[in-house]
N, C-alpha and C positions, 0 to 999 in steps of 0.2 A: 459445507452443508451436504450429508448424507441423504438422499433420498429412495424411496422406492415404490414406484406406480402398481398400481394391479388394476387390471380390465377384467372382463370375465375370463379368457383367456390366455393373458398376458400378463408377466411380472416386468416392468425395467429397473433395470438395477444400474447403479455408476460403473460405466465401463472402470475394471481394473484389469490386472495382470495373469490374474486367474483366466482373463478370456484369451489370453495372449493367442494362442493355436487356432483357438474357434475363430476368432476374430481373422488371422492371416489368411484361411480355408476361404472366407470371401473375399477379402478386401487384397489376396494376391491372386486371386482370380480372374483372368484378360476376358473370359466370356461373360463374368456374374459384372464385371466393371468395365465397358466398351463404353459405357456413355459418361464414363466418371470424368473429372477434369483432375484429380487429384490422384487417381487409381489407375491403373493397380498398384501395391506395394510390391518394390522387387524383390525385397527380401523377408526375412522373419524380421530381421535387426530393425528394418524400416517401420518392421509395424510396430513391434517392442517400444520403440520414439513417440509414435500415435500413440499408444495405451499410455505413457508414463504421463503424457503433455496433459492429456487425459483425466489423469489422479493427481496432478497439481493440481489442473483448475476445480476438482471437487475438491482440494483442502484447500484452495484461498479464500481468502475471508472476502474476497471482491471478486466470486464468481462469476464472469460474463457467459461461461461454456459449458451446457450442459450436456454431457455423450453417457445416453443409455445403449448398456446390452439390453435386448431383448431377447425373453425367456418366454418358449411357446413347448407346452408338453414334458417341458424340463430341459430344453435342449436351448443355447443358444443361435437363434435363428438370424441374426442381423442386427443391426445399431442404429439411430436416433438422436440425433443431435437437436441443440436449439443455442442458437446464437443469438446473445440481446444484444445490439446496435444502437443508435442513438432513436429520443422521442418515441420511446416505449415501444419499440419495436423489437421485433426477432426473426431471424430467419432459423428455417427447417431444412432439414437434410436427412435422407433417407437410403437404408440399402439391407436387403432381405438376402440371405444366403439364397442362391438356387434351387436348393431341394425345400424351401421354405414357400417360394412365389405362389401369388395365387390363391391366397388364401386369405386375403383381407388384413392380411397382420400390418402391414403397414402403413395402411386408414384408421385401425385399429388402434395402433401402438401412437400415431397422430394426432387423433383426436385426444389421447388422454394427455399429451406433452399440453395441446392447446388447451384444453381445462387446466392442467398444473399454472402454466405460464398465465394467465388470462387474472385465476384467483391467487395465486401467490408471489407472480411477481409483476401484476399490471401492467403487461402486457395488450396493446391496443391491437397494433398490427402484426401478422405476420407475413411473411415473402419468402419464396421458395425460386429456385431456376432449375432449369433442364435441358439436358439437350431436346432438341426438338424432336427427334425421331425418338425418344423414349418415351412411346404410349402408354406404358404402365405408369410410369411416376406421373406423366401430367392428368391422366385419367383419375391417379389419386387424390393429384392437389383437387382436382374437379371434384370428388367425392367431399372434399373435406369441407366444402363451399367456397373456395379460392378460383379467382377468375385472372384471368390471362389477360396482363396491362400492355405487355411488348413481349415483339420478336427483335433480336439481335444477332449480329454476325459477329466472325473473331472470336468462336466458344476455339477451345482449343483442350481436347481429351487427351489424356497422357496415353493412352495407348495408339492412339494415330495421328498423325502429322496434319491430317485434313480440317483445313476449318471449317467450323460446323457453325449450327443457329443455334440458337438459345431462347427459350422460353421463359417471362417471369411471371409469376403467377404473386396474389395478394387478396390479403381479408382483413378485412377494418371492422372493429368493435367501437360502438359509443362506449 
């Protein structure tokens, strides 16, 4: 399944290999990804793996993984995920290039995955985590109407050794 969202200022489009660069400029970034648990990528190669894993799951006929590039001005600004789980669930995941933050693109590019998800693949709940100390992202989920169920220990960021808290944030639809 091809898709592709538009907001008034945003296009997502199925992460492919075309974003390969744009994509590595964040997501091998140790400052844009300090709170990531998966990030930063060490290499191009590493990200090349993400992009490809990527464009399987947009040709499987039993798509569980949705990853939009986000296009803001015509530029790739950062990526969008949505993972469907069990009992119509999904989690969201989020990450704005640097020179991108701060500009609502990621409430923005949010809200429109939870309309897609919500009307086209029934979609009840959604859940997001966080490290704790990234006020931006949990300030988002707050924006998006998701309220914070638990704190956690044991988060464990690939760019630092230290263990951290964790945030999970949730929005339930009748």
């Amino acid at each position: 399944m091809k898709i592709e969202l538009k907001t008034d200022r945003l296009t997502l489009v199925p992460m492919e290999l075309k974003y390969l660069e744009s994509t590595h400029s964040y997501a091998g970034n140790t400052e844009n990804t300090k709170f990531m648990m998966f990030l930063p990528n060490d290499s191009l190669e590493e990200t090349r793996t993400f992009v490809l894993r990527c464009q399987e799951q947009w040709a499987s006929d039993n798509q569980t993984s949705f990853e939009f590039a986000i296009i803001y001005e015509g530029k790739h600004a950062g990526g969008i995920s949505l993972d469907l789980l069990e009992n119509n669930t999904a989690e969201l995941g989020w990450i704005i290039h640097r020179d991108f933050q701060r500009k609502g693109i990621a409430t923005e590019a949010a809200t429109k995955i939870i309309q897609f998800a919500r009307e086209e693949l029934r979609v009840k709940k959604f859940i997001a985590h966080c490290d704790a100390e990234n006020v931006p992202s949990y300030r988002t989920m707050e924006k998006l109407g998701m309220h914070r169920v638990s704190e956690s220990g044991g988060r464990r960021n690939k760019s630092s050794d230290e263990e951290r808290r964790e945030y999970l944030y949730e929005m339930k639809f009748a």
